[in-house]
MIMI-458775 format. One record per residue: x, y, z of N, C-alpha, C in turn; residue in one letter. Coordinates in pm, whole numbers, padded with zeros to 5 digits, always signed. Atoms other than C-alpha are relative to their C-alpha. Example, Ala and Ser with C-alpha at 12.3 -4.5 7.8 and 13.67 -1.06 7.14 Angstrom:
! MIMI-458775
+00089-00119+00000+01230-00450+00780+00090+00120+00000a/-00082-00119-00006+01367-00106+00714-00077+00109+00073s/
***
This chain:
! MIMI-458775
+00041+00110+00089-01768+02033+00075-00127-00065+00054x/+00142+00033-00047-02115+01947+00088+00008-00205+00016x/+00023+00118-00039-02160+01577+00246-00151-00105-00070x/+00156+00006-00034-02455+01321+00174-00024-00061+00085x/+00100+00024-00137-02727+01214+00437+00102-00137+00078x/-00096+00113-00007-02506+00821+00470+00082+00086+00104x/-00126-00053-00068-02198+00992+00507+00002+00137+00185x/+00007-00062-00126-02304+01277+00771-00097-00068+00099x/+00004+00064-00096-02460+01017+00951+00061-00094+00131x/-00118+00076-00007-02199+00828+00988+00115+00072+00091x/-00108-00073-00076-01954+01112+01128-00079+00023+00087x/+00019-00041-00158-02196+01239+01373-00010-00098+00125x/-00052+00099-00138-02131+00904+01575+00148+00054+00052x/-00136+00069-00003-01757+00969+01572+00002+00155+00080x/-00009-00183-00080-01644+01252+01832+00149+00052-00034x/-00108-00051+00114-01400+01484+01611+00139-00021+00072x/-00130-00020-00073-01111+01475+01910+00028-00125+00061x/-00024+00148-00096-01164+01103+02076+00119-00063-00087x/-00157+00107+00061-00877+00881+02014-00092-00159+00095x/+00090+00125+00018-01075+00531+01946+00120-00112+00067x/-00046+00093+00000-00930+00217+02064-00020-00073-00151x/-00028+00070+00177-00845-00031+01708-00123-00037-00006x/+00174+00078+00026-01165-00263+01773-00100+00094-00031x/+00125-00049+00042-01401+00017+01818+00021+00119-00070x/-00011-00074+00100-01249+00251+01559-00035-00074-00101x/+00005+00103+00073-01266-00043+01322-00155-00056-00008x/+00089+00022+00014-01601-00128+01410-00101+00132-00046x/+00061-00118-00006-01734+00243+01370+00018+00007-00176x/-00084-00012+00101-01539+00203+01022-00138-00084-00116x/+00086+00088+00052-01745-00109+00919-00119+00019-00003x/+00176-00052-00059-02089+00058+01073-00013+00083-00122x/-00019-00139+00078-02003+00354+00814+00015-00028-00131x/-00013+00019+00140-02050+00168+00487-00104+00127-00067x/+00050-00091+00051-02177+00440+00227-00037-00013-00138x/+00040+00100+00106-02092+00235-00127-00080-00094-00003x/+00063+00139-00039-02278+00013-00257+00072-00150-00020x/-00118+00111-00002-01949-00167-00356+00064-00025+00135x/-00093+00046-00161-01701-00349-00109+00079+00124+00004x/-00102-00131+00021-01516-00026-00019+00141-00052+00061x/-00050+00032-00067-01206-00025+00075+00119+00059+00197x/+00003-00115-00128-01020+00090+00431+00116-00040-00001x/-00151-00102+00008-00732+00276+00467+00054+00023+00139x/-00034-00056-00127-00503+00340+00742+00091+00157-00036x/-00089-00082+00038-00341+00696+00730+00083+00060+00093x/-00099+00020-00087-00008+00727+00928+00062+00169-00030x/-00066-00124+00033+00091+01135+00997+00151+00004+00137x/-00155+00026-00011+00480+01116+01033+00038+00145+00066x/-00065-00148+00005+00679+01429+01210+00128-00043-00004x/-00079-00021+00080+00915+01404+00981+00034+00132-00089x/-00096-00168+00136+01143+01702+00743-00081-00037-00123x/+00045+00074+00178+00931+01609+00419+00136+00034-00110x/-00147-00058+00098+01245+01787+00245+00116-00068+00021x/-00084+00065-00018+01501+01560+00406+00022-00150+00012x/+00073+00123-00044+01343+01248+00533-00109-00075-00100x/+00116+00120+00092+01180+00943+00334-00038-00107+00090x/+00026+00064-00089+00977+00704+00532-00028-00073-00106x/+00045+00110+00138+00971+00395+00271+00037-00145+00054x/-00021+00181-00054+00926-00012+00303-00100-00085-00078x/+00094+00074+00000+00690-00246+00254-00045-00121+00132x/+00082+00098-00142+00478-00509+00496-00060-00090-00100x/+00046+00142+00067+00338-00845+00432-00137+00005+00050x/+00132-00010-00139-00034-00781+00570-00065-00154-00039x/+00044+00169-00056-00164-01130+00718-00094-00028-00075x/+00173+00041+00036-00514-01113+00547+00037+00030-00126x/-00018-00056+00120-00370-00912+00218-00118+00095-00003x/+00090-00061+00032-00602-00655+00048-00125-00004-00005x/+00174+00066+00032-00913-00834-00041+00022+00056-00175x/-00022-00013+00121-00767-00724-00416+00095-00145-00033x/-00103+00074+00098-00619-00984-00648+00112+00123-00064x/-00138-00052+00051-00279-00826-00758+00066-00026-00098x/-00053+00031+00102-00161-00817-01111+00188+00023-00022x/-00123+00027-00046+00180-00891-01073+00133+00003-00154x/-00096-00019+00123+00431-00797-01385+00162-00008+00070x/-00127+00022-00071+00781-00932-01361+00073+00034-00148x/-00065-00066+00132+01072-00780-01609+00105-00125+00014x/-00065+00113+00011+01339-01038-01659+00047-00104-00119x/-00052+00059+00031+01560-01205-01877+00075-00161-00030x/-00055+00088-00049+01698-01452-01644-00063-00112+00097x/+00056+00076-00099+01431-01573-01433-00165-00020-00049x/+00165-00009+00059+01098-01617-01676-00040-00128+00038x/+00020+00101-00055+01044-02000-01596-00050-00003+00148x/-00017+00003-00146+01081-01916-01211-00152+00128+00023x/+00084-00083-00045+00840-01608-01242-00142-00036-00058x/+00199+00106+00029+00516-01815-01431+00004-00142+00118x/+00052+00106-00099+00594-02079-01194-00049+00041+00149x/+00041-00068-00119+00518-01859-00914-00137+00097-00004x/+00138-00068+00055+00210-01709-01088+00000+00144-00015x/+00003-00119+00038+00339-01376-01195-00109+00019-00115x/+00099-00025+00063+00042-01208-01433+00064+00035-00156x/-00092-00037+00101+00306-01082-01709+00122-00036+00031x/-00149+00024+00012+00654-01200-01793+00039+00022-00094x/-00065-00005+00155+00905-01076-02036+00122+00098+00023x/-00146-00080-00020+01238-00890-02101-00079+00160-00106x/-00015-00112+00027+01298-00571-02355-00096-00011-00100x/+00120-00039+00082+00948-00683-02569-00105+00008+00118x/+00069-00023-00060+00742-00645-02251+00037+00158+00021x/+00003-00144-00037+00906-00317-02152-00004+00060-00127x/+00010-00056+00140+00872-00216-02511-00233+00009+00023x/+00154+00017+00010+00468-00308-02485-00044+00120+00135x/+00071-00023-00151+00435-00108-02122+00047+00192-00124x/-00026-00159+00011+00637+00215-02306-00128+00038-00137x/+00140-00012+00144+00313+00167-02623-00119-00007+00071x/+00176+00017-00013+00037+00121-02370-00045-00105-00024x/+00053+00148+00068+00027-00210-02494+00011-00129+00115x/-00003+00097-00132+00061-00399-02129-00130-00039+00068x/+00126-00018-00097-00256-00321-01983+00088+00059+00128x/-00041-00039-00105-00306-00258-01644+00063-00086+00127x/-00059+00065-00129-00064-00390-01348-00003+00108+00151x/+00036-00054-00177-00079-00339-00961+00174+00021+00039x/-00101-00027-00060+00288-00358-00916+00114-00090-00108x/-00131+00057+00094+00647-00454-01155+00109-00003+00098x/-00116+00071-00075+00922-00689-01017+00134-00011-00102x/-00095+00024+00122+01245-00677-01209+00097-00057+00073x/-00133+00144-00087+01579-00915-01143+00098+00167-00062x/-00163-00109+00007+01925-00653-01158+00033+00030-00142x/-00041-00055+00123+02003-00683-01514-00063+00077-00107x/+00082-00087+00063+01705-00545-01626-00059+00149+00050x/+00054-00104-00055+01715-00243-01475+00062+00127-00099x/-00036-00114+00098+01927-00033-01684-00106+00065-00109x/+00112-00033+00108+01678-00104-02006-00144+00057+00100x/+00115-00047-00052+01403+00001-01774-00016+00130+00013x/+00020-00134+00014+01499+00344-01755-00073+00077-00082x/+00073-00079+00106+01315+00445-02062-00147-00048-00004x/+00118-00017-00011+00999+00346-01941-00045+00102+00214x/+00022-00066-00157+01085+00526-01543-00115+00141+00015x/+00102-00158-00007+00844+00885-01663-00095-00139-00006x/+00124+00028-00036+00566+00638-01717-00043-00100+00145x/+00020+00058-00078+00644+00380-01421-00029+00103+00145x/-00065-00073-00111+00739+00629-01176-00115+00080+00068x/+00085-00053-00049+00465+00856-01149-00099-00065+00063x/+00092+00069-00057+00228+00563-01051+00051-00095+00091x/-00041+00111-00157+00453+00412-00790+00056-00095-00021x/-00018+00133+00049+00532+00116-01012+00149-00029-00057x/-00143-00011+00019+00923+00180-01074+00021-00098+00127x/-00082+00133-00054+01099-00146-00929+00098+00108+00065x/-00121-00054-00100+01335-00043-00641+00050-00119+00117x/-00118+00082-00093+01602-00229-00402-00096+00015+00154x/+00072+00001-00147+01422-00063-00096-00171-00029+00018x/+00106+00067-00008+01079-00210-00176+00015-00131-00031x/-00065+00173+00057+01262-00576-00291-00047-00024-00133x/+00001+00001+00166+01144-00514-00612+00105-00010-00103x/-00099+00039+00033+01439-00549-00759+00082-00141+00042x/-00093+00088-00104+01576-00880-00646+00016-00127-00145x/+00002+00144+00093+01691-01246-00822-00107-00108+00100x/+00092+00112-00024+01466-01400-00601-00123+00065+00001x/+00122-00004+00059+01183-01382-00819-00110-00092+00081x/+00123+00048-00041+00975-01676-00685-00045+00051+00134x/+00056-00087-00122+00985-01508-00291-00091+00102-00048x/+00059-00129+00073+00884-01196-00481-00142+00022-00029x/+00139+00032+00069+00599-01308-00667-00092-00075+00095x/+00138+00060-00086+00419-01493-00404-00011+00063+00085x/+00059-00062-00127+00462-01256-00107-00103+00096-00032x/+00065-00158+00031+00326-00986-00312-00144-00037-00056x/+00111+00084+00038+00070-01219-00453-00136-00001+00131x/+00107+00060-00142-00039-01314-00057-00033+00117+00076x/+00054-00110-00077-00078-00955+00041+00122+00139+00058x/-00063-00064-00053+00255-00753+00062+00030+00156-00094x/+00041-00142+00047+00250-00403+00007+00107+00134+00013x/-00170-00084-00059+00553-00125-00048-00077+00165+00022x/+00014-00150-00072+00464+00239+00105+00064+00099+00014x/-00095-00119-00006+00610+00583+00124-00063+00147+00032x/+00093-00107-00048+00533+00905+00263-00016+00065-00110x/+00026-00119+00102+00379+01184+00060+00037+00120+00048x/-00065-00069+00042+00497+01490+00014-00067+00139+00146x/+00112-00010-00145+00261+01592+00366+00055-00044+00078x/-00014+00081-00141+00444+01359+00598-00094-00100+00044x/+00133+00071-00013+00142+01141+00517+00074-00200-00028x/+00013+00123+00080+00149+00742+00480-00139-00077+00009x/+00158+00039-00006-00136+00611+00351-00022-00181-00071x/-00027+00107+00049-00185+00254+00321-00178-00086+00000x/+00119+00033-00009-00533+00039+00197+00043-00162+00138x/-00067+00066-00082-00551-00259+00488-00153-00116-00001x/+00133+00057-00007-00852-00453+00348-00118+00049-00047x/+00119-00063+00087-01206-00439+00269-00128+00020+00117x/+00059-00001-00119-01505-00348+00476-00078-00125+00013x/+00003+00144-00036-01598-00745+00442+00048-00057+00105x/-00084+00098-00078-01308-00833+00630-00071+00004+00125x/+00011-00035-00141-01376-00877+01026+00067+00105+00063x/-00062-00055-00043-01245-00685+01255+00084-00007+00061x/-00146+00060-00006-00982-00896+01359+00154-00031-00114x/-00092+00022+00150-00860-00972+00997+00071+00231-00027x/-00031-00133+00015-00828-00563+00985+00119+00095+00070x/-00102+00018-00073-00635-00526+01290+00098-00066-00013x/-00110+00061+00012-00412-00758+01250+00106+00052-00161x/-00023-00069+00142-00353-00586+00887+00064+00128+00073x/-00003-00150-00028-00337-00228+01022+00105-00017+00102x/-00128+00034-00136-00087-00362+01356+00122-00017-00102x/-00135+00030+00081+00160-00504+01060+00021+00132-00038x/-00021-00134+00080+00130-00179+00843+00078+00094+00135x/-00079-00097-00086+00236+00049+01169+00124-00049+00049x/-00144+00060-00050+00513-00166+01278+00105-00025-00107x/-00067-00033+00058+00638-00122+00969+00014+00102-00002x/-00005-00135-00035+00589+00208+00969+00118+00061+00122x/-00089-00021-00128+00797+00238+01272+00136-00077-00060x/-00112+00024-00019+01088+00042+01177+00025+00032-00108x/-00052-00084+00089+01095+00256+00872+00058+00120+00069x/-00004-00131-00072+01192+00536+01080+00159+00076-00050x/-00170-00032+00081+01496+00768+00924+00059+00010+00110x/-00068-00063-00190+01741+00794+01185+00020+00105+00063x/-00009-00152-00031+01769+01153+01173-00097+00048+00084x/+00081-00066+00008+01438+01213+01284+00012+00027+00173x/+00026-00073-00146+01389+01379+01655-00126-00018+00042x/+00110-00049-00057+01124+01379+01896-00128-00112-00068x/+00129+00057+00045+00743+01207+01791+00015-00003-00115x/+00009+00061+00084+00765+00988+01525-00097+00024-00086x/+00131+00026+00086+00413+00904+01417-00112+00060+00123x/+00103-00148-00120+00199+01200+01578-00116-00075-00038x/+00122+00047+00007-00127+01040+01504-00037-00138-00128x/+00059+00074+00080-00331+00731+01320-00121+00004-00032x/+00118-00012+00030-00660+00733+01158-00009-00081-00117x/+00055+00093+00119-00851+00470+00960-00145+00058-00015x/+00097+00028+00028-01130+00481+00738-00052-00051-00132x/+00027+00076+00105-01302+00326+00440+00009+00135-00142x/-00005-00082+00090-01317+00486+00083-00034+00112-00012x/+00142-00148+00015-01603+00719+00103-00068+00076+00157x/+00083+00024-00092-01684+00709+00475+00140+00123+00111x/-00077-00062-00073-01517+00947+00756+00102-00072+00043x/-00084+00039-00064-01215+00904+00946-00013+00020+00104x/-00025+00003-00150-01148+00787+01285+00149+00016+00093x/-00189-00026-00058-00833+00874+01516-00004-00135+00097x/-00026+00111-00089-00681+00579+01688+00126+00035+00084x/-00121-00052-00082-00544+00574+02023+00146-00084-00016x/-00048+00069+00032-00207+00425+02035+00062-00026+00168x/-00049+00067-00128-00190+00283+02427+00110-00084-00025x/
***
């Protein structure tokens, strides 16, 4: 895959086998802008995990959040008062999930539903599902406490899962942030990562870490 001039400038700082400390992987990260938008940077977590047996799934609250505003859709019956007072972006029962199965929702970052609305939700799960956005118990998406819900996820909390690689890939900011605000992002994300851990699993957990921005190489981080 042919590179441009930016980008292969950018990698030939980075030495393909070093294992970076956070600060100066992070700073190598930020050196390596290539957009001319805010890009954003990624941490990507390779699991030795069974991909066929083993699910590494959770979410984290990261300290700084994304540097995205988060359109926040809540399904619900029982708790619509509680979920505009907490500044959900959409609220509604079986004429919202009626509008999401027509295309007629727009676009959301993530759907919170309370227990009773989960059954009727099934007949929109082919279109939620494939984009991650199916409400579940083990991301707290599912819960009656809507207002926790809606503001953690509001202030920056984020649900994760490996891919189908043994990969987790999580965004942890923007290349604005500092490099303290990034770290402290990327430290939460792995420590969740870790106490996602299936119990089955044997031997080296999380064989390696590497961050980098949208468009820009990746760096390996050591993990002293």
């Amino acid at each position: 895959m042919k590179r441009g001039k930016k980008y292969s400038a950018i990698a030939e700082k980075i030495e393909k086998n070093k294992l970076y400390e956070i600060e100066e992987a992070l700073a190598l990260v930020k050196e390596g802008k290539v957009a001319k938008f805010d890009e954003s940077v990624e941490v990507h977590v390779n699991l030795g995990i069974d991909n066929k047996k083993d699910q590494v799934r959770g979410s984290v609250v990261l300290p700084h959040g994304t540097g995205k505003a988060r359109k926040v859709v809540v399904i619900t019956s029982t708790k619509t008062k509680e979920a505009e007072d907490a500044g959900a972006d959409l609220v509604g029962a079986e004429e919202l999930i009626e509008k999401i199965k027509n295309g007629k929702a727009g676009n959301f970052d993530v759907v919170v539903a309370t227990p009773e609305m989960m059954p009727k939700l099934a007949q929109v799960a082919k279109i939620l599902g494939p984009k991650g956005l199916m409400p579940s118990p083990k991301t707290e998406t599912v819960t009656d406490k809507i207002k926790e819900a809606v503001e953690s996820l509001k202030k920056g909390k984020a649900s994760f899962k490996n891919d189908n690689t043994g990969n987790v890939h999580q965004v942890i900011g923007k290349l604005t942030f500092d490099v303290a605000k990034l770290k402290e992002n990327l430290e939460a994300t792995v420590d969740a990562v870790e106490k996602a851990r299936p119990a089955g699993v044997k031997g080296a957990y999380i064989k390696s870490i590497s961050v980098c921005s949208t468009m820009g190489p990746a760096v390996k981080i050591s993990r002293k």
